[in-house]
C-alpha positions in Angstrom: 126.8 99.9 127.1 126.9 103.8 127.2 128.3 103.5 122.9 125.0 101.1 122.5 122.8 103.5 123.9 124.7 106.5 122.3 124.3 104.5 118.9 120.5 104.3 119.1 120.6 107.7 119.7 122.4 108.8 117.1 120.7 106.2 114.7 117.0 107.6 115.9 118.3 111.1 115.4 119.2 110.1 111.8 116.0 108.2 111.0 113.6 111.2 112.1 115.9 113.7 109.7 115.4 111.2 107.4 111.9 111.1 107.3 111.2 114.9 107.8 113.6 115.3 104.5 111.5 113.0 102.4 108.5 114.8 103.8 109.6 118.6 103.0 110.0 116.8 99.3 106.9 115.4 99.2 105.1 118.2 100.2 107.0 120.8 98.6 108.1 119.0 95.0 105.6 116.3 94.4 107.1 115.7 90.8 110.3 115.0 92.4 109.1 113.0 95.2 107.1 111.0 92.2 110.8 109.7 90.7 112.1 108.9 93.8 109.4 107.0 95.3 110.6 103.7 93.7 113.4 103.7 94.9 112.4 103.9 98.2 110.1 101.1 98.3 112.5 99.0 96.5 114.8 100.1 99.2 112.6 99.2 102.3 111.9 95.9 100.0 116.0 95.0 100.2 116.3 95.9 103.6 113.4 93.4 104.9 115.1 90.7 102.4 119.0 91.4 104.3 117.3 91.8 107.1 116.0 87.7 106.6 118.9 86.9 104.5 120.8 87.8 108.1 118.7 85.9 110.6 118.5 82.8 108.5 122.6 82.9 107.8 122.6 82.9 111.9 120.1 80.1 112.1 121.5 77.9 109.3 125.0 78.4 111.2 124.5 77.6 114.6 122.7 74.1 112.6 126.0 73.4 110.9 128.2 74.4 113.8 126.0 71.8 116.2 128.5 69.0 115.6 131.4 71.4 116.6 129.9 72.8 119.7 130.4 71.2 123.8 127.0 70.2 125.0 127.5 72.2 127.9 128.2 75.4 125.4 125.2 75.1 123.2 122.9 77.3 125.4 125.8 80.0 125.1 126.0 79.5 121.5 121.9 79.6 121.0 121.5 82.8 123.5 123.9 84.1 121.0 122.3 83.1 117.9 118.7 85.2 119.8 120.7 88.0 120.8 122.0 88.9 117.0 118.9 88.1 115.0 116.2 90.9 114.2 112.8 89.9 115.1 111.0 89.0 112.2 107.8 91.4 113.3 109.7 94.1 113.2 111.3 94.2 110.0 107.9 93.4 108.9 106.2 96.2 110.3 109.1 98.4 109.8 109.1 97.7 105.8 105.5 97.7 105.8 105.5 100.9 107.2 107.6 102.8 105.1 106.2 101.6 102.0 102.8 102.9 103.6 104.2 106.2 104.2 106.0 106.5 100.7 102.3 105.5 98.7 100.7 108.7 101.2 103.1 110.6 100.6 103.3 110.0 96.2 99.2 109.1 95.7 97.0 111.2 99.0 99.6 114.0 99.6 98.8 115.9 96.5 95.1 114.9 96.5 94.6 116.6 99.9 96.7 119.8 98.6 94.5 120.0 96.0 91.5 121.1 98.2 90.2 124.9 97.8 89.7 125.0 101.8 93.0 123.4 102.4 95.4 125.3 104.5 98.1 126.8 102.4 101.4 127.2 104.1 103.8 128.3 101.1 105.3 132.0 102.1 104.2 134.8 100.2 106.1 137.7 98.2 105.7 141.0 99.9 104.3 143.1 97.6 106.6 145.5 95.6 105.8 149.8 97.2 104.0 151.9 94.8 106.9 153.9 92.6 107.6 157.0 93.9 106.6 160.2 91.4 
């Protein structure tokens, strides 16, 4: 259990790098952020499809397996089968979200940048010292 919960960790740690990376891009080099921004809705897109691909592989194999399994095993077999699938609402809401996130980042981002009274947060150059005579 302790390399589960080490895993999530590690996984979470990864995920929120993740995100502040795209982020700093967005912010920082819109025009690159622009050509990348396809891929990574196509990418949340594919991983919401393997992510169904997987649960109905589970489902349709526990169905064919049925003939093979004991009765008195088939509770074991379908706890199982709901232990390994990925909810459904989740990979929803988790694709959903990213490709939320990714549009803000490529289509408001630069909009609200774009404001006279926005904050500005890029560093300035000191300025050079007068020459000396």
């Amino acid at each position: 259990m302790i390399v589960n919960e080490m895993l999530k960790t590690a996984l979470s740690t990864l995920l929120v790098a993740g995100i502040s990376g795209v982020t700093f891009m967005a912010y920082k080099h819109p025009r690159g952020y622009a050509k990348m921004h396809p891929f990574l809705i196509w990418g949340a897109v594919l991983v919401n499809l393997v992510g169904n691909l997987w649960n109905l592989d589970l489902v349709l194999s526990l169905h064919r397996m049925y003939p093979f399994i004991p009765l008195d095993k088939f509770p074991a077999a379908r706890a199982f089968v709901e232990e390994q699938t990925i909810p459904f609402f989740w990979l929803l809401v988790g694709c959903l979200g990213v490709i939320c996130y990714a549009a803000f980042l490529r289509y408001f981002l630069p909009d609200m940048l774009k404001e006279e009274n926005a904050p500005r947060f890029r560093s300035r150059k000191k300025p050079n010292p007068p020459a000396a005579n």
